[in-house]
N, C-alpha and C positions, 0 to 999 in steps of 0.2 A: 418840436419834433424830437424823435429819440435816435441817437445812428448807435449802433452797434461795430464797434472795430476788433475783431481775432487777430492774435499776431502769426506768427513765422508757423505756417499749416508744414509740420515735418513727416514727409515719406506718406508712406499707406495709410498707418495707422490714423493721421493727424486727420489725412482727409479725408477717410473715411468715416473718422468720427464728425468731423463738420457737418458732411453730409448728411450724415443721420439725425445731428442734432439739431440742426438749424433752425428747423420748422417750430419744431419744440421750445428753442430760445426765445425763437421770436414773440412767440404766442404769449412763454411766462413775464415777458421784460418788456411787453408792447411796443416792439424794435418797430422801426418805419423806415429804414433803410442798412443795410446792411456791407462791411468792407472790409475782408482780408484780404493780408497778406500772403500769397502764394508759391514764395518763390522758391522754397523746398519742398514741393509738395510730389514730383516729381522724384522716389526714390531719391530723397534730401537731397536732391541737387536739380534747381530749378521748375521748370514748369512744359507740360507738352497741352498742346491745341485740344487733347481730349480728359486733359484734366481740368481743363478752365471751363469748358463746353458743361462738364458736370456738376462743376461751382456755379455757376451762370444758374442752371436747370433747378439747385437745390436752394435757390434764392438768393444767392450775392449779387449787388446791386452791382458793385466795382470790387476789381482784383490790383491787389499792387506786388510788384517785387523789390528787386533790390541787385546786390551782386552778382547774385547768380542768375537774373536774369536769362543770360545768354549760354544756360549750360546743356540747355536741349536747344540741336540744331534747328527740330523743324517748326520754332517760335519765329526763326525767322521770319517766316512768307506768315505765319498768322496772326503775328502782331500788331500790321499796320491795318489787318480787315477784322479789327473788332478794337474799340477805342475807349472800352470800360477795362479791358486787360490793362494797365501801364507799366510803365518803363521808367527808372528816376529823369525828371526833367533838365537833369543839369549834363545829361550826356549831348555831343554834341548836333547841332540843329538838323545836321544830314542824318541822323541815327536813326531805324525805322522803329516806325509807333510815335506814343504821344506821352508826355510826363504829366498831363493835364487834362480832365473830363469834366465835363458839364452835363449834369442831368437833371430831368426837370421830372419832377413831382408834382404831389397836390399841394406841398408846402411853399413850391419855388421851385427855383435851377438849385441846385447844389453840385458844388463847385470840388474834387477829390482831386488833389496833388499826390505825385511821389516824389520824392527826392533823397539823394542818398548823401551822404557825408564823407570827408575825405580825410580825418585823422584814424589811423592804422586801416587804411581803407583801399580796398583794389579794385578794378584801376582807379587810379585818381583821377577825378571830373572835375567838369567849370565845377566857380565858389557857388554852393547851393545856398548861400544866404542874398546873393546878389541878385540870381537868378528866378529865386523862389518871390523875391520882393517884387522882383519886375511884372512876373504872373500874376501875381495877388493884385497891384495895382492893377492891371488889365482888367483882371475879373471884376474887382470893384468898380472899375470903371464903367464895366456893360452891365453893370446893375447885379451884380451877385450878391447874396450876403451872406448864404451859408457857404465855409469854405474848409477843409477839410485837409488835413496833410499828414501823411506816412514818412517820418523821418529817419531812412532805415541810414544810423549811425553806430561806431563802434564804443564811441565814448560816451557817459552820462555828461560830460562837461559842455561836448558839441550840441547832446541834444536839446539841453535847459536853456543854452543859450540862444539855439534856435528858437525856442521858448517864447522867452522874453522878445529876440527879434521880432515875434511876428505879435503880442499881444497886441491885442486891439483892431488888429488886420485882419485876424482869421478867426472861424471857433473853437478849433482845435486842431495842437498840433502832439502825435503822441508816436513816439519813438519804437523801432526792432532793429532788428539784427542780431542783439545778443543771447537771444532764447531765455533770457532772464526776467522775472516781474519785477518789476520795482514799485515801492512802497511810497510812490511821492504825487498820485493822483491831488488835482486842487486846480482852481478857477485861478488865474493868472490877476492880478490888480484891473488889468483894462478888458475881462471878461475872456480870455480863450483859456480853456479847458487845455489841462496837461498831464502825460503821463510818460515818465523817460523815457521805459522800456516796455511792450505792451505783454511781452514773453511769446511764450510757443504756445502752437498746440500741437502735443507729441509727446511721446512714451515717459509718464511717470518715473519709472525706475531707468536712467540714460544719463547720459553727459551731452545737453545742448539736443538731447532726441537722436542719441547715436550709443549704441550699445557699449556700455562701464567696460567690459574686458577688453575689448580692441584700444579705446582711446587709454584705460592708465596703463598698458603696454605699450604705448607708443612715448608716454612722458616718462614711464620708467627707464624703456630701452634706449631711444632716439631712432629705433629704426622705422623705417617705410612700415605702415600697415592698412589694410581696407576698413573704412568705419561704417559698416552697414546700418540701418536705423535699426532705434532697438523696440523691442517686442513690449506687451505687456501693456496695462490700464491707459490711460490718457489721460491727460488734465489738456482743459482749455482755457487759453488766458485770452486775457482784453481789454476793452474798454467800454464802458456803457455811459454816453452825455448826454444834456439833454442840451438843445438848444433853442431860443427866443426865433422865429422864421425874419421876425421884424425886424429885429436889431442885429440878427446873427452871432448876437452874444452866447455863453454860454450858462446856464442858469442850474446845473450837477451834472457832476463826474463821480465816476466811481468804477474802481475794477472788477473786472469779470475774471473768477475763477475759479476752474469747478471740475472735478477729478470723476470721472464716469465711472460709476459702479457697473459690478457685473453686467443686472440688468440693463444700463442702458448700451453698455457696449453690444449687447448681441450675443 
């Protein structure tokens, strides 16, 4: 089977190009299921109840965040009544929502993790490599085999290692939060597909999907300033693997990244 993962959907722009393109990804890449991260999507800070409602409509299978989770108030009351949205699982066990989904398909259950990381990381949560093991075991345990994890991490050092921690456990584990693509897609030794960073989807011309004048004003000056998202074309990054249903291994990776021309933008 093939899963399709978009990273960090920033502001208007990011998801409104999701939306439109979706359909269209899936059809040229024969995607068979589908998982962004959403957690800026949300005028770059977080996620509301009717932006996921329109992810959900435009074919995402599962939605994951990350820090900013909790930057729209009224996620609260809808994140424990819809369980393909998640939450990292390492926040703690009273937190509402779920850090872990199971969906079942014509392939299997497949099994999507979120977890977030705690080096240069706010707030700091349980250790998500203790946590994440404990899940994985569980899953393997009730018979999973495809297992799927969003490691929204600040460093490349936490995410690789996260990596390695999980090879052989899961079929992929592939990193956000830093709006960056990285260059280091490849099949781990004991078969899980990896990719640091999966990058954004959000304004071409930006810093991290937030408008170049505000933010090198703010590193020039040091003062307070508003980073509204920035305008202009979109690139979408990601991930596209493929994985064995039998063995759960992963059998190609490779990134997704694709800068929308006029026409597709609209």
């Amino acid at each position: 089977m093939r899963i399709l993962f978009l990273g960090d959907i920033v502001g208007e722009p990011g998801r409104k190009a999701v939306i439109k393109q979706l359909t269209h990804i899936k059809r040229k890449h024969s995607i068979d299921f589908s998982i962004v991260n959403g957690e800026n999507s949300a005028g770059g800070r977080g996620i509301t109840p009717k932006i996921a409602k329109e992810l959900f409509a435009a074919g995402v299978n599962v939605i994951t965040t990350g820090d900013h989770v909790w930057d729209q108030r009224e996620l609260l009351d809808y994140l424990p009544t819809q369980p393909k949205l998640l939450r990292p699982i390492n926040y703690p066990p009273e937190t509402p929502g779920n850090g872990s989904v199971v969906v079942e398909t014509e392939f299997g259950s497949i099994a999507v993790l979120n977890a977030q990381g705690r080096t240069f990381m706010n707030p700091p949560l349980e250790n998500p490599f203790t946590i994440v093991e404990t899940e994985v075991n569980r899953l393997t345990e009730d018979g999973v085999k495809i297992i799927f994890l969003d490691f929204h991490a600040e460093t490349t050092s936490e995410s690789i290692a996260m990596g390695f921690h999980l090879d052989g456990k899961v079929s992929a584990v592939v990193g956000t939060h830093t709006h960056v693509q990285t260059a280091d897609e490849r099949i781990l030794p004991q078969g899980t597909a990896h990719l640091t960073d999966a990058g954004m989807c959000g304004p071409e011309i930006s810093v991290l999907g937030r408008n170049v004048e505000s933010v090198v004003f703010r590193f020039k000056s040091g003062l307070p300033t508003r980073f509204p998202v920035a305008k202009g074309p979109v690139r979408l990054c990601g991930m596209i693997v493929d994985i064995d249903p039998d063995t759960g291994r992963a059998t190609h990776v490779e990134r997704y990244n694709h800068l929308l021309s006029p026409s597709e933008m609209g």
